[in-house]
C-alpha positions as CSV (number, residue, x, y, z in Angstrom):
1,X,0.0,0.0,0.0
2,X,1.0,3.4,-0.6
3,X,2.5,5.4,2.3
4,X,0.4,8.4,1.8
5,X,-2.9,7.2,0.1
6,X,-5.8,8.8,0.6
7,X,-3.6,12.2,1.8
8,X,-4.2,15.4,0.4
9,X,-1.2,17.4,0.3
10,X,-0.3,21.3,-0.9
11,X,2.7,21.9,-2.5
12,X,4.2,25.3,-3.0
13,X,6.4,26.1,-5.6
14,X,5.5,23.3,-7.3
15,X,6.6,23.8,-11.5
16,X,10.1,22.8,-10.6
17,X,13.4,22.3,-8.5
18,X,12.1,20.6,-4.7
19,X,8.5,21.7,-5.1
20,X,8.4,19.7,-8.0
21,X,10.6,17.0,-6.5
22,X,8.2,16.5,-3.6
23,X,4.9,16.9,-5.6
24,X,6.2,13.8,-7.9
25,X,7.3,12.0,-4.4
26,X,4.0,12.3,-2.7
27,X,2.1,11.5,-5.9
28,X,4.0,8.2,-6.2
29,X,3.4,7.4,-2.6
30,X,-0.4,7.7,-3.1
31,X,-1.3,10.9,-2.3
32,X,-3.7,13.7,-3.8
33,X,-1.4,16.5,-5.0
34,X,-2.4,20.2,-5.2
35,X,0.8,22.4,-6.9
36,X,0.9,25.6,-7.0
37,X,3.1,28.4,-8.7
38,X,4.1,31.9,-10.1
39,X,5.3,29.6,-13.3
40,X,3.8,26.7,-15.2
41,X,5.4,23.6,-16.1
42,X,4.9,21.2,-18.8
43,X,6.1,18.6,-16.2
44,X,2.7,18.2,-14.4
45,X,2.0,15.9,-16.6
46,X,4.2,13.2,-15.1
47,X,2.5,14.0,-11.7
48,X,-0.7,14.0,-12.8
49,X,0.0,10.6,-14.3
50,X,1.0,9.0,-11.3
51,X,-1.0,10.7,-8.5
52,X,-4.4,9.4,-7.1
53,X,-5.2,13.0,-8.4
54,X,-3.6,16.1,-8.9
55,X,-3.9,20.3,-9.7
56,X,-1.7,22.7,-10.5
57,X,-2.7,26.6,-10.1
58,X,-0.6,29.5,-11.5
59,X,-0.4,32.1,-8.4
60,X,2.1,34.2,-6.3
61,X,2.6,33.1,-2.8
62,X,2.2,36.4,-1.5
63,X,-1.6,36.3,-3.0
64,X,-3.7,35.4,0.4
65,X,-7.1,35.4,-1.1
66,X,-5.6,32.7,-3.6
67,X,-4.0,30.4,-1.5
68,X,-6.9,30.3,0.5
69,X,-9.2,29.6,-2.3
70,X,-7.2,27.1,-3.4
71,X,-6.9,25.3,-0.1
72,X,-10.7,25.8,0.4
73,X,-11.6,24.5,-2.8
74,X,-8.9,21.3,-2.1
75,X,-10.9,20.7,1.1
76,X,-13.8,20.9,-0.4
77,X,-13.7,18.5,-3.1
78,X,-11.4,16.4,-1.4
79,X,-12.7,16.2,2.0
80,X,-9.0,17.1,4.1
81,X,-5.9,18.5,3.7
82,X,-3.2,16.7,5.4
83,X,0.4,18.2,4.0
84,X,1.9,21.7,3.4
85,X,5.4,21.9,1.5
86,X,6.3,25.9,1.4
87,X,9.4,25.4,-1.3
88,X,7.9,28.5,-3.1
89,X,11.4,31.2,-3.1
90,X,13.7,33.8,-4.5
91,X,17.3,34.1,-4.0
92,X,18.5,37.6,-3.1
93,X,21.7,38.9,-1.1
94,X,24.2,41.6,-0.5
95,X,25.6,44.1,1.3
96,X,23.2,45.8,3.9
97,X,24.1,49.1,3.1
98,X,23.7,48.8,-1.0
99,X,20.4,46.9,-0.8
100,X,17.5,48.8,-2.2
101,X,14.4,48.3,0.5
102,X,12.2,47.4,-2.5
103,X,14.6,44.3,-2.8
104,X,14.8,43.6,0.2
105,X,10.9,43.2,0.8
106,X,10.7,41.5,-2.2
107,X,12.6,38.6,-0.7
108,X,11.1,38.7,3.1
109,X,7.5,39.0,1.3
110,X,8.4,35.8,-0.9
111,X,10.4,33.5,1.4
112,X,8.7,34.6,4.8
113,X,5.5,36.0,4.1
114,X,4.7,33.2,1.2
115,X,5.6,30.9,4.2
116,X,3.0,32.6,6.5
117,X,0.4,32.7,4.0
118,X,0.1,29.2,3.1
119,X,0.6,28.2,6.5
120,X,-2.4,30.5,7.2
121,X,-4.3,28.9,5.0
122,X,-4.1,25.5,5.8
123,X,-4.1,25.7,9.4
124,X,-8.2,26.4,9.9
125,X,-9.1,23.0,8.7
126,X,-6.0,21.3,10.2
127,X,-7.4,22.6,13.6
128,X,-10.8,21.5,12.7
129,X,-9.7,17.9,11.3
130,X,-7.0,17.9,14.4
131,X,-4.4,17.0,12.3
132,X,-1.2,17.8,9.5
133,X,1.7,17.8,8.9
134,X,3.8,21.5,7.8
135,X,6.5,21.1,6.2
136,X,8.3,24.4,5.9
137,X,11.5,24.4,3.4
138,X,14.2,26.9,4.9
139,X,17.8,26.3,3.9
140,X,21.4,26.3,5.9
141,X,21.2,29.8,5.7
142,X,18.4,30.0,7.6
143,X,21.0,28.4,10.5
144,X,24.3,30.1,10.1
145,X,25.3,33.2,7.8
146,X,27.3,33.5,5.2
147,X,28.9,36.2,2.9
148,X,26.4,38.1,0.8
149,X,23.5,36.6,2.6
150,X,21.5,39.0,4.2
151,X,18.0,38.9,2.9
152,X,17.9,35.5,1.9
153,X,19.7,34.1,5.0
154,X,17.1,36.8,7.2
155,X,14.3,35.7,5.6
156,X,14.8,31.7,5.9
157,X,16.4,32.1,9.3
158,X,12.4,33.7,9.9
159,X,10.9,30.8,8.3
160,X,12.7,28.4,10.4
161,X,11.6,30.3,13.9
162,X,7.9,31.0,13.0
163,X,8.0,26.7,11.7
164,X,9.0,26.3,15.4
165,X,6.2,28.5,16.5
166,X,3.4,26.7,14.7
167,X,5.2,23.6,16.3
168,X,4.5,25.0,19.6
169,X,1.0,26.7,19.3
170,X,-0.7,24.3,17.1
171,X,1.0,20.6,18.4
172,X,-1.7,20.0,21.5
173,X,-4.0,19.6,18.0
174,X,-2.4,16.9,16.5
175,X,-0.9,19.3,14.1
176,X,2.8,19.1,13.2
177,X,5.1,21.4,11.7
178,X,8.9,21.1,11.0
179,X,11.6,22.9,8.0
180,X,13.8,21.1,6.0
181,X,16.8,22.9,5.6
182,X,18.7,22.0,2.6
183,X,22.2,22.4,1.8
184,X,22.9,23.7,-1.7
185,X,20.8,21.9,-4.4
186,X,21.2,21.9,-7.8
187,X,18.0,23.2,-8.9
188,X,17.2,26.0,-11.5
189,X,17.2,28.6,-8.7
190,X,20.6,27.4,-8.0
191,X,21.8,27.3,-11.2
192,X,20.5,30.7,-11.9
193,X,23.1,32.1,-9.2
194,X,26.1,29.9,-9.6
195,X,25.9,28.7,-13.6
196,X,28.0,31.7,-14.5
197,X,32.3,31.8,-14.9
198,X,32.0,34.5,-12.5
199,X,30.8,32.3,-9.8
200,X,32.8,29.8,-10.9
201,X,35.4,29.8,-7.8
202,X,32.6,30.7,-5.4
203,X,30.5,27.3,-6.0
204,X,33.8,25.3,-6.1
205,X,34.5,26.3,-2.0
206,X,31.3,25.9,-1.7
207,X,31.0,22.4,-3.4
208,X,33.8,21.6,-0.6
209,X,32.1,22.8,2.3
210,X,29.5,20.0,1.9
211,X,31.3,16.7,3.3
212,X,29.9,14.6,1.1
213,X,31.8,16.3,-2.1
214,X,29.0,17.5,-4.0
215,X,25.9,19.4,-4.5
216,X,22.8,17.9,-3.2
217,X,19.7,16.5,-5.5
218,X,16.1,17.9,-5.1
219,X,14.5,14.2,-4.9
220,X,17.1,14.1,-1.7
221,X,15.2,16.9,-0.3
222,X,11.9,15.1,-1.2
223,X,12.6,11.8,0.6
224,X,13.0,14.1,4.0
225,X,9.8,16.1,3.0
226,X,8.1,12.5,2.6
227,X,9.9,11.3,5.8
228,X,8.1,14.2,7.5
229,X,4.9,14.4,6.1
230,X,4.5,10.2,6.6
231,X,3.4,8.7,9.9
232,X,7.4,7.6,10.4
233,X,8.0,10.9,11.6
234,X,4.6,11.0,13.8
235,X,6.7,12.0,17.5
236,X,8.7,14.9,15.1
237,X,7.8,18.2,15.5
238,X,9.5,22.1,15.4
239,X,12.8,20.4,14.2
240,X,14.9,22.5,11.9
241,X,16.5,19.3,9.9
242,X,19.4,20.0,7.6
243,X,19.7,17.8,4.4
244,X,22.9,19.3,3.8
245,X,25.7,16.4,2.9
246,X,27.7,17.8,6.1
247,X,27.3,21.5,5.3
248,X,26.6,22.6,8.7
249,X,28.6,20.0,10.8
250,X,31.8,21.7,10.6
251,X,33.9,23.9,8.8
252,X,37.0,22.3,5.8
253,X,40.2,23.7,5.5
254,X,42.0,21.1,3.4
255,X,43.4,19.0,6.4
256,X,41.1,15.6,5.5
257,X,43.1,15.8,2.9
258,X,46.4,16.4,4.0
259,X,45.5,13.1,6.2
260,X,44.8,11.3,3.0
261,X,40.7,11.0,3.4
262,X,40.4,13.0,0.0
């Protein structure tokens, strides 16, 4: 039997890169799939194929009124809704002091606010149906900080502490809420930032910095958002879990290798 069957799950940021990633997970392990987007994809297709049932809706994250009709509508035809995934995001960084405040909304209102919103929107019939499972996706940099950073690392550092909240308020309802935290993943947002020969060093060190010697893949990140959003995972709540291949257990300066453990 299926792991999820006859779950209805949400999916932010669904057209591609771990939104997609997870939508095609949970569709394979049974459950009902509702993506959303700012984008479309051509790719639905292979969820809808092997999902119970599945919908895709073009809309921005930051739209409330849409996210809750969507989630209404879900509950209504469908009876429940049992799974967020927020992996709806922009990258965005730099010095403090050259960052125009347009910008840096931009990023809070997509990464954090998004993240509010959907949670928002889920959470009345979770209470009522006293039960779910959020799954939040924040990143490494929502842990520690990093050069350039700042409104990225800000805003999934706030995604990370208001995922703990939820776990906190909402848990004494059967409701669950945890973020993922992935280490870099090569997914089109990623590539969009570190394809270039400019940033060729740049991803190199930070290629290094993850102890397993590469760049992570988004169905990695999917097999934790399953893990979470499955019944394995029923005593896990307001954990911030890196899927990082070492990222954040340490900092590299060339000495494994020096030991000859390259």
């Amino acid at each position: 039997m299926s792991r999820l069957e006859g779950k209805v799950a949400y999916v932010t940021g669904a057209a591609s890169g771990i939104g997609f990633a997870c939508a095609q997970r949970f569709a394979a392990e049974g459950a009902i799939v509702i993506g959303s987007d700012i984008n479309t994809t051509d790719a639905w297709a292979s969820v809808e194929q092997s999902a119970k049932a599945a919908e895709f809706h073009s809309l921005d994250v930051r739209d409330a009124d849409a996210q809750k009709q969507i989630v209404d509508d879900a509950v209504a035809r469908y009876g429940t809704v049992d799974i967020l995934v927020t992996a709806a995001g922009v990258a965005g960084g730099g010095p403090v002091h050259l960052i125009p405040v347009a910008e840096w909304q931009r990023v809070q209102d997509i990464n954090l606010t998004g993240t509010f919103l959907s949670a928002k929107a889920v959470l009345p019939h979770m209470i009522t149906q006293r039960g779910g499972s959020i799954i939040t996706v924040a990143s490494v940099e929502g842990l520690e900080g990093c050069e350039g950073g700042s409104t990225y690392n800000a805003s999934k550092g706030g995604v990370v502490l208001l995922t703990k909240n939820i776990a906190n308020d909402y848990g004494r309802l059967g409701i669950r809420a945890n973020s993922i935290c992935p280490g870099f993943i090569d997914t089109p947002l990623f590539r969009s930032v570190y394809s270039s020969e400019a940033t060729a060093e740049v991803r190199e060190a930070t290629r290094k910095q993850h102890k397993l010697g590469r760049f992570g893949r988004a169905e990695e990140i999917a097999g934790a958002a399953f893990f979470l959003a499955s019944d394995d995972s029923s005593f896990v709540t307001g954990v911030a879990l890196p899927v990082d291949g070492g990222y954040t257990a340490g900092h590299s300066y060339g000495i494994a290798e020096r030991m000859g453990l390259a």
